[in-house]
Every structure is written in structure tokens, then in C-alpha cells.
N, CA, C and O atoms as CSV, one atom per row, in Angstrom:
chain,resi,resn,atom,element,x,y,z
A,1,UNK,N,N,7.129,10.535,-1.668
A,1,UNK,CA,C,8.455,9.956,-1.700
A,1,UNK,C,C,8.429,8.717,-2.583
A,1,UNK,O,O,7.767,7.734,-2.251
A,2,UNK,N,N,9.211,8.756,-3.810
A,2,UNK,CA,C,9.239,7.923,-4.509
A,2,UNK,C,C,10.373,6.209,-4.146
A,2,UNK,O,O,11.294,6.149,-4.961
A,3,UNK,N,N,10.369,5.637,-3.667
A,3,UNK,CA,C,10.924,4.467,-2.765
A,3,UNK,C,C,10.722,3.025,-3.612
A,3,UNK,O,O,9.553,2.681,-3.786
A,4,UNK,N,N,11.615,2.297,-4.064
A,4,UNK,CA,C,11.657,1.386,-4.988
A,4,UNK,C,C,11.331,0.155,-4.187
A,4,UNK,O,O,11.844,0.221,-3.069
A,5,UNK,N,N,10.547,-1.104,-4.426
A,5,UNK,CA,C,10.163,-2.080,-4.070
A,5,UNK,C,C,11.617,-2.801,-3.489
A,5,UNK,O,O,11.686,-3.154,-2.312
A,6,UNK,N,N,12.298,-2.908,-4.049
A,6,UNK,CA,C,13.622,-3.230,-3.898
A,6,UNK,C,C,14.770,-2.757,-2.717
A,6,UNK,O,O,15.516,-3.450,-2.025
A,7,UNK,N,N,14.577,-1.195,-2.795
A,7,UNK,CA,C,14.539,-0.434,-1.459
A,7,UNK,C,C,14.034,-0.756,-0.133
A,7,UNK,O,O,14.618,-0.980,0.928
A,8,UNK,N,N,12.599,-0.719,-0.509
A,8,UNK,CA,C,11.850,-1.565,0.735
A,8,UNK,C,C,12.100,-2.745,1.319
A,8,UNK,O,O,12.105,-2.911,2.539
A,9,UNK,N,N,12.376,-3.850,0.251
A,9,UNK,CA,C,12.606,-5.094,0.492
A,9,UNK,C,C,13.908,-4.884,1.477
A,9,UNK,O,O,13.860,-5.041,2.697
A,10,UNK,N,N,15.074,-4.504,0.737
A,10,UNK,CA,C,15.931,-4.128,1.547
A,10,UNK,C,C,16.163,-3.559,2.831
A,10,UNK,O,O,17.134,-3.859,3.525
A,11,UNK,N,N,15.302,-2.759,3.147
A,11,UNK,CA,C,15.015,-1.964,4.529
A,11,UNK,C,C,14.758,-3.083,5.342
A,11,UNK,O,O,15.644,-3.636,5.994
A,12,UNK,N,N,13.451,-3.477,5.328
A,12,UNK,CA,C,12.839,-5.250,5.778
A,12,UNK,C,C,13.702,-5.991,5.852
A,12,UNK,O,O,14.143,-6.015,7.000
A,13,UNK,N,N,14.373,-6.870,4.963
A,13,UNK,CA,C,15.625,-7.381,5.415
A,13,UNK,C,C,16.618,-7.417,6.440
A,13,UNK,O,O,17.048,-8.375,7.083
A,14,UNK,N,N,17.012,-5.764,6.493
A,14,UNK,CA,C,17.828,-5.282,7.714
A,14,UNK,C,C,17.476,-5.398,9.023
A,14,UNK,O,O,18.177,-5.740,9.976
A,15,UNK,N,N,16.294,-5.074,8.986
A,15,UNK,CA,C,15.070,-5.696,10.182
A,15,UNK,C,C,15.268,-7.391,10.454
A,15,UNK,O,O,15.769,-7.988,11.407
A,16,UNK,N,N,14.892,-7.687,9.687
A,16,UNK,CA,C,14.667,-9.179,9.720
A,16,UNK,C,C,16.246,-9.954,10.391
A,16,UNK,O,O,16.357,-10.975,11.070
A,17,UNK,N,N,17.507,-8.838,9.794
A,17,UNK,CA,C,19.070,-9.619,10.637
A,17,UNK,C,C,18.939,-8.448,11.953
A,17,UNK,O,O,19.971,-8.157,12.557
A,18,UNK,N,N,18.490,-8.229,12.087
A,18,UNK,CA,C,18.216,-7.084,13.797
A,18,UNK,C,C,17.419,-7.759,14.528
A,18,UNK,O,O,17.821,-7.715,15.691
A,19,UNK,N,N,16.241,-8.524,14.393
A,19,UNK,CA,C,15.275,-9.119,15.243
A,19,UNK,C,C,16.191,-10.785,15.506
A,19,UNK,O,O,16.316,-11.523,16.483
A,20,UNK,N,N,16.642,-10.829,14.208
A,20,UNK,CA,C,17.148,-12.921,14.052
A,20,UNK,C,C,18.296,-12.539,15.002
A,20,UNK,O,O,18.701,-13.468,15.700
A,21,UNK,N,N,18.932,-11.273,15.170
A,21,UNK,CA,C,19.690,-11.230,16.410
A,21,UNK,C,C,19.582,-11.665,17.603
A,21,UNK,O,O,20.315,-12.276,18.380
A,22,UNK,N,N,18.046,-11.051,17.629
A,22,UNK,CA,C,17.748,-11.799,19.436
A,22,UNK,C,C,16.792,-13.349,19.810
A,22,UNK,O,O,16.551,-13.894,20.888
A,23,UNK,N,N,16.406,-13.725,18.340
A,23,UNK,CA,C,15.507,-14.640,18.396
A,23,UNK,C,C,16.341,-16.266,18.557
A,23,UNK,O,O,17.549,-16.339,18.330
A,24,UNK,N,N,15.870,-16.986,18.798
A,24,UNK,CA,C,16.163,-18.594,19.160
A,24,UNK,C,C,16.243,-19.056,17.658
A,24,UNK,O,O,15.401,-18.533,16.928
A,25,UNK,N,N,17.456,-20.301,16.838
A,25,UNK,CA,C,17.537,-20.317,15.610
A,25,UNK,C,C,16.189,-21.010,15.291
A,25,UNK,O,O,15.859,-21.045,14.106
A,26,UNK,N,N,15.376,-21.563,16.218
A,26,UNK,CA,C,13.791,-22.316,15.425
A,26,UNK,C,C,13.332,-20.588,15.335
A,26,UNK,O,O,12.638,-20.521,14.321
A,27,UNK,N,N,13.410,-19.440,15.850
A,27,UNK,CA,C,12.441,-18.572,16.010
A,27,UNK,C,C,13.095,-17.545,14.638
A,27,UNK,O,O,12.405,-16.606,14.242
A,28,UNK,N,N,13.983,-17.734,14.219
A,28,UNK,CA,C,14.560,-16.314,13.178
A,28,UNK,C,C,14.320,-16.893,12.227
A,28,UNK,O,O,14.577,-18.032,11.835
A,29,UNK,N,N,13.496,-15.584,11.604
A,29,UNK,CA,C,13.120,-15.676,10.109
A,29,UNK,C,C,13.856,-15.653,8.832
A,29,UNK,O,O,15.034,-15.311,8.726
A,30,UNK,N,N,13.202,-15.981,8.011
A,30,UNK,CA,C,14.206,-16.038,6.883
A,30,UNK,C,C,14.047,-14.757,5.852
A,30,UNK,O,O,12.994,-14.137,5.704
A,31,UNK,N,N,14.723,-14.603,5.478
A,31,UNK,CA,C,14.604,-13.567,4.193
A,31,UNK,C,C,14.386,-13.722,2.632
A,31,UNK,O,O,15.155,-13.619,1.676
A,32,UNK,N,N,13.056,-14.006,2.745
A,32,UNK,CA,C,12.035,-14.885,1.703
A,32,UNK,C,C,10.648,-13.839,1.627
A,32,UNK,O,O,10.502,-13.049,2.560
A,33,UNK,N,N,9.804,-13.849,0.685
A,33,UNK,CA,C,8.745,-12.975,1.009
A,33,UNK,C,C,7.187,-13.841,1.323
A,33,UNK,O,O,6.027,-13.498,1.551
A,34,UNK,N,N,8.016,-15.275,1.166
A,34,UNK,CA,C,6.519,-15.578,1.990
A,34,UNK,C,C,7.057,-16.374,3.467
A,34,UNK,O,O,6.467,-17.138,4.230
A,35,UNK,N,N,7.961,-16.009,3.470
A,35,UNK,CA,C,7.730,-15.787,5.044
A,35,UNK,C,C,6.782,-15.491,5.783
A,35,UNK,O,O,6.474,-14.306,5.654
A,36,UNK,N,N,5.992,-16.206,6.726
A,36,UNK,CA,C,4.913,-15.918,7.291
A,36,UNK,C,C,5.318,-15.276,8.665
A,36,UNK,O,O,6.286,-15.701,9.294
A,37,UNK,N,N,4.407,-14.056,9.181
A,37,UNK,CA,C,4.910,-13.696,10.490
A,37,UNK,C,C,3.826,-13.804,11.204
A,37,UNK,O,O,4.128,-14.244,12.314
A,38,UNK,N,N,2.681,-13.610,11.098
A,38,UNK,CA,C,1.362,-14.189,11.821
A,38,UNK,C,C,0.488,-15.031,11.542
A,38,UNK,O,O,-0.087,-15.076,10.455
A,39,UNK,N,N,0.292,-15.782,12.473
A,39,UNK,CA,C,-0.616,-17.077,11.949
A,39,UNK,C,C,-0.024,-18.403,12.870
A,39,UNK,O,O,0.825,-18.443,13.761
A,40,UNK,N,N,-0.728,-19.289,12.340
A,40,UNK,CA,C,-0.367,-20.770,12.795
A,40,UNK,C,C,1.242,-21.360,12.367
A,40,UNK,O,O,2.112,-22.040,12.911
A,41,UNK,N,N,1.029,-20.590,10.940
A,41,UNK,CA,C,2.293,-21.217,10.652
A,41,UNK,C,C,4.037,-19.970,11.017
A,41,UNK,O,O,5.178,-20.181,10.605
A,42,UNK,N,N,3.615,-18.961,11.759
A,42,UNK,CA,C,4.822,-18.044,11.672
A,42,UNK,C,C,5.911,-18.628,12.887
A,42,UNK,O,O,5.511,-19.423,13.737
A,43,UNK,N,N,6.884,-18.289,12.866
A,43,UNK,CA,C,7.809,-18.856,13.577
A,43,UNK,C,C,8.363,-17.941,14.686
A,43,UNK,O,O,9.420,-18.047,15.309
A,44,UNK,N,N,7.462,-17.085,14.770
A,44,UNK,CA,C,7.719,-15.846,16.109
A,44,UNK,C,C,6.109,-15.642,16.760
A,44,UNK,O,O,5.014,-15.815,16.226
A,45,UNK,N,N,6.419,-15.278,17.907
A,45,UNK,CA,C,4.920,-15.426,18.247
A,45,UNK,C,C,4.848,-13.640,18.353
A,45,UNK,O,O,5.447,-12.826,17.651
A,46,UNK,N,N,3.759,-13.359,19.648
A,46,UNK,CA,C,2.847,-12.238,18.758
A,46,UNK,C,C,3.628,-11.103,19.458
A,46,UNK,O,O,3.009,-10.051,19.297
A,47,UNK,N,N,5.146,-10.865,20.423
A,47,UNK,CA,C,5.884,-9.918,20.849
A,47,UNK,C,C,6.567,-10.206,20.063
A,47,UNK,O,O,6.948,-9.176,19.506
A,48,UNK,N,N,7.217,-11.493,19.415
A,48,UNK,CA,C,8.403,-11.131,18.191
A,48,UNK,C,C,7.678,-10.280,17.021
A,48,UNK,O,O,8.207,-9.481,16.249
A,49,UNK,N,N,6.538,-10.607,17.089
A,49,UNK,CA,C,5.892,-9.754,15.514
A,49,UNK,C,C,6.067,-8.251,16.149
A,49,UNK,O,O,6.611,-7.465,15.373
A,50,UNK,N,N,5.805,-7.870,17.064
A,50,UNK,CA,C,5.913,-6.576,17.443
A,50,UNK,C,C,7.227,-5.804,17.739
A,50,UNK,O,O,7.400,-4.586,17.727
A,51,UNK,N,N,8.084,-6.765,17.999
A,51,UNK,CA,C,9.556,-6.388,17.763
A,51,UNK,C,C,10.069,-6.031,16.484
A,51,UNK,O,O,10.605,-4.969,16.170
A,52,UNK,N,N,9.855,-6.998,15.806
A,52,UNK,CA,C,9.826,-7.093,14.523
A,52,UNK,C,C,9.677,-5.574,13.406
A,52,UNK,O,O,10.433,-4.999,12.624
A,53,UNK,N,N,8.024,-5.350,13.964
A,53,UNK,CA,C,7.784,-4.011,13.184
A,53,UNK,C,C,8.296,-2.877,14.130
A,53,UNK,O,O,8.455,-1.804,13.549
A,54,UNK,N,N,8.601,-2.888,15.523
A,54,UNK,CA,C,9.448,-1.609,15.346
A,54,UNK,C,C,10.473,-1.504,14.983
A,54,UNK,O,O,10.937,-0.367,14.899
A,55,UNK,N,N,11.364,-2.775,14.566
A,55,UNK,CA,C,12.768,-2.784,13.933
A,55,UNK,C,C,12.149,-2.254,12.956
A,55,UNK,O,O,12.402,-1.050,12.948
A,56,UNK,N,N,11.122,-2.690,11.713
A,56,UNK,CA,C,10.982,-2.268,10.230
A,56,UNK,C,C,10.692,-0.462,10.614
A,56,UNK,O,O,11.118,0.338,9.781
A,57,UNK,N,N,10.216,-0.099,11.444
A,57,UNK,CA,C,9.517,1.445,11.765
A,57,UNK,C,C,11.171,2.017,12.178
A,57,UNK,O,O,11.549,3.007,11.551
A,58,UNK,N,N,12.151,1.398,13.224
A,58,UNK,CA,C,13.158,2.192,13.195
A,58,UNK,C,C,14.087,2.459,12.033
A,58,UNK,O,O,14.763,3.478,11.884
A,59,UNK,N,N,14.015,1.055,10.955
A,59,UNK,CA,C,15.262,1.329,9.658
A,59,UNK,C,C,14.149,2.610,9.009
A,59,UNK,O,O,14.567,3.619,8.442
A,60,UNK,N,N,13.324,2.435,9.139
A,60,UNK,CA,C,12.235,3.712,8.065
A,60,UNK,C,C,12.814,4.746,8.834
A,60,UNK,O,O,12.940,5.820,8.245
A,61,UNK,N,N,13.140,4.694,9.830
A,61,UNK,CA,C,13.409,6.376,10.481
A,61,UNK,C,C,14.825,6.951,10.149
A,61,UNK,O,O,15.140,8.101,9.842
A,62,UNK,N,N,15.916,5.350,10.361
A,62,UNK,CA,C,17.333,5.509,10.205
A,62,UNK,C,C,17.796,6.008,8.452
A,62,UNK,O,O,18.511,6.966,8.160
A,63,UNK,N,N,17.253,5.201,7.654
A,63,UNK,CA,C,17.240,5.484,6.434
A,63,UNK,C,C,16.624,6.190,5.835
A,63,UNK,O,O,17.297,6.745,4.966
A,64,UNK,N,N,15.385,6.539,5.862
A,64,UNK,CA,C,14.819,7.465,5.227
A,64,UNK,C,C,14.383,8.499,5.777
A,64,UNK,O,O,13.886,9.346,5.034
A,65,UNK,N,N,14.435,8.783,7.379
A,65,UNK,CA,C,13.776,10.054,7.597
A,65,UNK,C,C,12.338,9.906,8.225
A,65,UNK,O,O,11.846,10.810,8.900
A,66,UNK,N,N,11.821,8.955,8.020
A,66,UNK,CA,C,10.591,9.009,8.063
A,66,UNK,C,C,9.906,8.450,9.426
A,66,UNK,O,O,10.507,7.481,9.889
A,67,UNK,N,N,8.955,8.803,10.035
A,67,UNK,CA,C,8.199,8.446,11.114
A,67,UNK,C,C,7.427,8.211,10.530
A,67,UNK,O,O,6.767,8.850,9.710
A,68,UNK,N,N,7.386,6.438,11.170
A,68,UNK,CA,C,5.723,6.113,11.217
A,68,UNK,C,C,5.137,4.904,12.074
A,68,UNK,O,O,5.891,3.996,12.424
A,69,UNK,N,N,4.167,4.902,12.313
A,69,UNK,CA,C,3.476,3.768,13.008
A,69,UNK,C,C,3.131,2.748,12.082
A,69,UNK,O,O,2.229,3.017,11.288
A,70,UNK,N,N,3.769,1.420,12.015
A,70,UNK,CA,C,2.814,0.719,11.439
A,70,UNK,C,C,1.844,-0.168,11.833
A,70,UNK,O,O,1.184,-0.697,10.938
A,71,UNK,N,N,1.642,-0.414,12.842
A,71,UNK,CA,C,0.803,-1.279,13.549
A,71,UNK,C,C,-0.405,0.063,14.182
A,71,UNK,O,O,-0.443,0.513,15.327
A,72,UNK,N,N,-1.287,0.448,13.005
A,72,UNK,CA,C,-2.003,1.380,13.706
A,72,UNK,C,C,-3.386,0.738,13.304
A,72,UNK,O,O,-3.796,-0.337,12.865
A,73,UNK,N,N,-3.884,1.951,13.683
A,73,UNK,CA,C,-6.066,1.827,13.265
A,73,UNK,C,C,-6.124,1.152,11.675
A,73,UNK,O,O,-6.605,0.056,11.389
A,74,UNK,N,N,-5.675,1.850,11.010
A,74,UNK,CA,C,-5.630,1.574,9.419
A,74,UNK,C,C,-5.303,-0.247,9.183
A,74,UNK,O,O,-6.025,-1.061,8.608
A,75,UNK,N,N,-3.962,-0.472,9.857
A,75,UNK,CA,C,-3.783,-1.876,9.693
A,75,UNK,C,C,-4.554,-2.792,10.064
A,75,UNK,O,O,-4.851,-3.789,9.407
A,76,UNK,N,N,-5.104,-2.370,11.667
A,76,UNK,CA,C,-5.608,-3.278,12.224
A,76,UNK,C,C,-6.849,-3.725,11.620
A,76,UNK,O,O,-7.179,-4.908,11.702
A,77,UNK,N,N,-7.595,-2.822,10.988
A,77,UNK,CA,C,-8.807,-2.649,10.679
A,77,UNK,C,C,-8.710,-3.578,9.406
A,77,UNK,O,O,-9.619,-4.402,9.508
A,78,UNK,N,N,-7.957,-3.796,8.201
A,78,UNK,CA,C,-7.436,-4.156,6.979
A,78,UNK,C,C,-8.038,-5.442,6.949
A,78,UNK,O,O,-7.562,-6.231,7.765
A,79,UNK,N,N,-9.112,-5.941,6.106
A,79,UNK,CA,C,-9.388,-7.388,5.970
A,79,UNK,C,C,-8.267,-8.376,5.800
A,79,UNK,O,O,-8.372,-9.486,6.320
A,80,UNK,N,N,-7.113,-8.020,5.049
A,80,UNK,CA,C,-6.169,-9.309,5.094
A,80,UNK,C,C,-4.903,-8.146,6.366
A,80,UNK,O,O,-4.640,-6.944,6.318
A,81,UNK,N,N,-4.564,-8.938,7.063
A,81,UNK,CA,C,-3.621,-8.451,7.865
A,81,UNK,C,C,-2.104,-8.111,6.988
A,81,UNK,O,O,-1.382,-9.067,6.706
A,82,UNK,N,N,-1.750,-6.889,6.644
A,82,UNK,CA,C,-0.338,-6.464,6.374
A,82,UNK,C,C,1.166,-7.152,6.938
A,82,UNK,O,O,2.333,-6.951,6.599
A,83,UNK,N,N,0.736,-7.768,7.636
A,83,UNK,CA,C,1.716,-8.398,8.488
A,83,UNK,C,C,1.727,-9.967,8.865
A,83,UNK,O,O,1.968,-10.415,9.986
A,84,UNK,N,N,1.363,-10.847,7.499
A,84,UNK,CA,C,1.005,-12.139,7.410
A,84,UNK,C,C,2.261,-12.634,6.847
A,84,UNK,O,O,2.786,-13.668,7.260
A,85,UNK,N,N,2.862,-11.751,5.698
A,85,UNK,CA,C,3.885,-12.418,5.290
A,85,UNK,C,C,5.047,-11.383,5.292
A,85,UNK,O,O,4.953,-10.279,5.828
A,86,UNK,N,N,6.081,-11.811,4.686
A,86,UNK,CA,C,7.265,-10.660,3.976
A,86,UNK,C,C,6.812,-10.343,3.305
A,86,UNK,O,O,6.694,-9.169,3.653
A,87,UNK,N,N,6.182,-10.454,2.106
A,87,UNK,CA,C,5.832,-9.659,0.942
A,87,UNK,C,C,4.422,-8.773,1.232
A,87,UNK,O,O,4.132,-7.755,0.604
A,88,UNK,N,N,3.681,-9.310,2.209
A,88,UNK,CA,C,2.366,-8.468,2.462
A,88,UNK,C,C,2.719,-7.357,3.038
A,88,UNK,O,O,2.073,-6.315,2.925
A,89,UNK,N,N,4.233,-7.531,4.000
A,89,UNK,CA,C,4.322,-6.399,4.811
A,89,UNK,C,C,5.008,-5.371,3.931
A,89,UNK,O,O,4.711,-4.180,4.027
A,90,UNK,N,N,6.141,-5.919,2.871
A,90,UNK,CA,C,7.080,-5.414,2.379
A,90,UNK,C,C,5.774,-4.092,1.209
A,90,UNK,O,O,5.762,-2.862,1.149
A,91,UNK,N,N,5.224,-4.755,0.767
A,91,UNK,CA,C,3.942,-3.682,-0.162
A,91,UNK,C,C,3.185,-2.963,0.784
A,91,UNK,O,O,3.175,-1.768,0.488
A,92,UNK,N,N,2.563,-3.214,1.780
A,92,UNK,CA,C,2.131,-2.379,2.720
A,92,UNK,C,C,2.915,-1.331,3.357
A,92,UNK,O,O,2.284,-0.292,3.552
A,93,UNK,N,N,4.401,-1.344,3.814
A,93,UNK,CA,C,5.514,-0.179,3.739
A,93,UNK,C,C,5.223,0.452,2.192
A,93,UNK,O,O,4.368,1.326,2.051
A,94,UNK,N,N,5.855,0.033,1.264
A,94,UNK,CA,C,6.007,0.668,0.268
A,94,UNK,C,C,4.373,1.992,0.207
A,94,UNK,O,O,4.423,3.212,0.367
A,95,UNK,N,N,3.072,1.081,-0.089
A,95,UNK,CA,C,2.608,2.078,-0.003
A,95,UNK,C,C,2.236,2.702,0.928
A,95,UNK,O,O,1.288,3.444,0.672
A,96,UNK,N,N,2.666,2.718,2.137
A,96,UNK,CA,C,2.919,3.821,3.316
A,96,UNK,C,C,3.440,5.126,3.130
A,96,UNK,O,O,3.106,6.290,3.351
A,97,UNK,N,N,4.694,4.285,2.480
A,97,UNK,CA,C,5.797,5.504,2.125
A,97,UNK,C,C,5.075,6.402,0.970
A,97,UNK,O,O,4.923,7.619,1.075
A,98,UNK,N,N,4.727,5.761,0.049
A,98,UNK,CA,C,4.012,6.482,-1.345
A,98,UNK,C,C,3.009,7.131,-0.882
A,98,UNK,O,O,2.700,8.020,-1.675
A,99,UNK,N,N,2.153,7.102,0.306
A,99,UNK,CA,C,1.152,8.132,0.779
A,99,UNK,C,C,1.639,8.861,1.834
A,99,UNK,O,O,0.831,9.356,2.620
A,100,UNK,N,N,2.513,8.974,1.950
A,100,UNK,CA,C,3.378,9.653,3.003
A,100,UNK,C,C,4.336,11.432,2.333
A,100,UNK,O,O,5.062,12.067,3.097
């Protein structure tokens, strides 16, 4: 499935106003790609990050069709974590989708 960076970004985004729905205004993220989501410096702790990616896993299902896990063996295992920033996560979807 050929899926444009831009696409993706966009998908993520939609996520990002679905989670800032339920989060506290110190806790909702911004829509920036270095946005950090894990770490010292992220502004959700470690159930908003998990909220978070099943919002990004449900727009992948709503929009494109697609099932997937992203918080699996593959990620976890990943020397830099996929899920540090917006842009780490936003390329880590993309090539999900491209090996998918």
C-alpha cells in the first residue's frame, strides 16, 4: 500500500485531536513532529501513550482498512523507541503500512 508521508501525518494528527479530547490542557499534545510522547520530557504519561496509539491503530482501521498492532514484539524490541516523538512515530506507521 502505497500511503504518502503527508497522509500519515494526517491520520496522527486526527489521533492526536481524539486523545487532546480527553486529556487535561497541561496533558494534550501538540501537533508538531517533535513532539515528544515518551520520556522525561512527554506530556502524557505511560496510559496516555497507550491511548494514544490505539487512537493512531483505530484511524489506520477507519481510513484505510487496515489492522494493526503497533505497540508489538517488533517495536518493543527497536533500539530507539518508535514512539518518542511525532515524527518517530509518524515514519514508523508509514513504514508499517509500506510492509503491510
Amino acid at each position: 500500500m502505497d500511503i504518502s508521508k503527508e497522509q500519515v501525518t494526517a491520520l496522527v494528527y486526527r489521533a492526536v485531536d481524539e486523545i487532546n479530547g480527553e486529556l487535561t490542557p497541561e496533558q494534550q499534545l501538540t501537533k508538531n513532529p517533535a513532539t515528544v510522547l515518551f520520556g522525561t520530557e512527554a506530556t502524557i504519561d505511560s496510559m496516555g501513550l497507550v491511548s494514544f496509539i490505539v487512537a493512531v491503530e483505530e484511524q489506520l482501521s477507519e481510513e484505510l482498512g487496515l489492522s494493526m498492532t503497533l505497540a508489538d514484539d517488533k517495536a518493543m524490541s527497536m533500539e530507539r523507541s518508535p514512539f518518542k516523538t511525532l515524527a518517530t512515530l509518524i515514519q514508523y506507521v508509514q513504514n508499517r503500512i509500506a510492509a503491510a
